[in-house]
C-alpha positions as CSV (number, residue, x, y, z in Angstrom):
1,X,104.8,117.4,131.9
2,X,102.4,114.6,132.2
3,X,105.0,112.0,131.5
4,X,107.3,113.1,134.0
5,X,105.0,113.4,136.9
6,X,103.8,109.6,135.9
7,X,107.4,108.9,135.7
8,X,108.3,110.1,139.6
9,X,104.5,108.3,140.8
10,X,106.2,104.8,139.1
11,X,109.9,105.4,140.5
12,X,108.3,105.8,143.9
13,X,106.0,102.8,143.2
14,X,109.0,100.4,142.0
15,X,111.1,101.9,145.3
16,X,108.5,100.5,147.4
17,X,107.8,97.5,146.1
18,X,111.8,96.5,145.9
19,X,111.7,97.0,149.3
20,X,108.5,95.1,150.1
21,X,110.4,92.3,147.9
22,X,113.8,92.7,149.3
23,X,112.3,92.0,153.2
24,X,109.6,89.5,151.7
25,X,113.1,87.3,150.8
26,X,115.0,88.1,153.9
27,X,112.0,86.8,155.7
28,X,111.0,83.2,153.5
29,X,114.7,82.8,152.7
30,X,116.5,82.5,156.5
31,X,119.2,80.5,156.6
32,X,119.6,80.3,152.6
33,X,120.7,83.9,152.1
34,X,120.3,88.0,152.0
35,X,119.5,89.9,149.3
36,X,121.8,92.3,149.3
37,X,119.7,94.8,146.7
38,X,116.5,94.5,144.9
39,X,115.7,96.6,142.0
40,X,112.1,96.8,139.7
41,X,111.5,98.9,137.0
42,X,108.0,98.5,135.7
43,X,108.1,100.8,132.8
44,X,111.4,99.2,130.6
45,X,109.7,95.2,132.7
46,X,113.3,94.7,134.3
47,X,114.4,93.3,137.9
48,X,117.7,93.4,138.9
49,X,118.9,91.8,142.3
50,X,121.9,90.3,144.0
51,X,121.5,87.9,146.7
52,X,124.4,86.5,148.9
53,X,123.6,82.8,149.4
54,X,125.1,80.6,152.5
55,X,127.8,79.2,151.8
56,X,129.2,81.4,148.7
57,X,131.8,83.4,148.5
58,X,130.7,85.9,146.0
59,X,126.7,87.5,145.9
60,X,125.2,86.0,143.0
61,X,123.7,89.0,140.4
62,X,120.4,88.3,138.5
63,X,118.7,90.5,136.0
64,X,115.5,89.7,134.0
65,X,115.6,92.0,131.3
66,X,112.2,91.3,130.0
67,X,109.3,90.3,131.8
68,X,105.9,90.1,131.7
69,X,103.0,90.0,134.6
70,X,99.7,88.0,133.2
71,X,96.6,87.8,135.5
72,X,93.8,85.0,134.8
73,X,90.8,85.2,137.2
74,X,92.7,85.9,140.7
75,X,95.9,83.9,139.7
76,X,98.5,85.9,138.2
77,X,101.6,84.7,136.3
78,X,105.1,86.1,135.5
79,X,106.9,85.4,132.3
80,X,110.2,85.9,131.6
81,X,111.9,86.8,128.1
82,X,115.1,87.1,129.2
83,X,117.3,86.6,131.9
84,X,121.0,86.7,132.8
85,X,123.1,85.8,135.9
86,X,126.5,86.2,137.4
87,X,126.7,82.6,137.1
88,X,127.2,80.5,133.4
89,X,125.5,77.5,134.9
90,X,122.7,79.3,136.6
91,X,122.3,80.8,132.7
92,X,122.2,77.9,130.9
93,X,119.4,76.4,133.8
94,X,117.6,79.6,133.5
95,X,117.2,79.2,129.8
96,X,115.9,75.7,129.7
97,X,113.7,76.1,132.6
98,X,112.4,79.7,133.0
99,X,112.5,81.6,129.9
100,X,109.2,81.7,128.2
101,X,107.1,79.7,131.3
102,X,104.2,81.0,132.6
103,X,105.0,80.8,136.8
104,X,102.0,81.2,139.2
105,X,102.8,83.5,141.7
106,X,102.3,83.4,145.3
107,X,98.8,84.6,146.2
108,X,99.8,86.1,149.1
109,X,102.0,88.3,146.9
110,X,98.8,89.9,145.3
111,X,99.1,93.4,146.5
112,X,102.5,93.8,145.7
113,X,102.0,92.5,142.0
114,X,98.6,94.6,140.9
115,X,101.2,97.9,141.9
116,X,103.8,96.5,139.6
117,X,100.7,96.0,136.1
């Protein structure tokens, strides 16, 4: 019974934060693009989202299928395992440039990440 009611407190907690995420883009990202969805899931450390970008004609898809939140001090970090995208290109970038780096996170994000550990 335990596990279940942690289960509904974290699918409520990921809800909130995709939506926190989802507005956070809309907001930074004017003029670029709209994320369309936005979708965490911090017990199986995925992300899903899809994003349609100015000037495309089809949303680009994103999921990180393994990631990992680090915190050092009062910096944390995001590392990614594994990613795939709905582009090839985007893929092959993605594998050369963010799989297995440790990327600082915006401090201003802070909040939102200590829900997500």
């Amino acid at each position: 019974m335990f596990g279940k009611l942690k289960k509904i407190a974290s699918n409520g907690k990921d809800h909130a934060v995709s939506l926190a995420v989802q507005k956070a883009f809309d907001h930074n990202m004017k003029g670029i693009g709209k994320m369309l969805e936005f979708r965490l899931d911090s017990q199986k450390k995925t992300i899903h989202f899809t994003v349609m970008l100015e000037g495309e004609h089809e949303p680009l898809e994103v999921t990180v299928e393994r990631y990992t939140i680090l915190n050092e001090g009062t910096k944390s970090f995001i590392l990614i395992d594994a990613i795939k995208t709905s582009r090839k290109w985007i893929d092959v970038l993605s594998s050369q440039y963010l799989v297995g780096k440790k990327m600082e996170l915006p401090q201003e994000y802070a909040n939102i990440i200590a829900m997500i550990v």
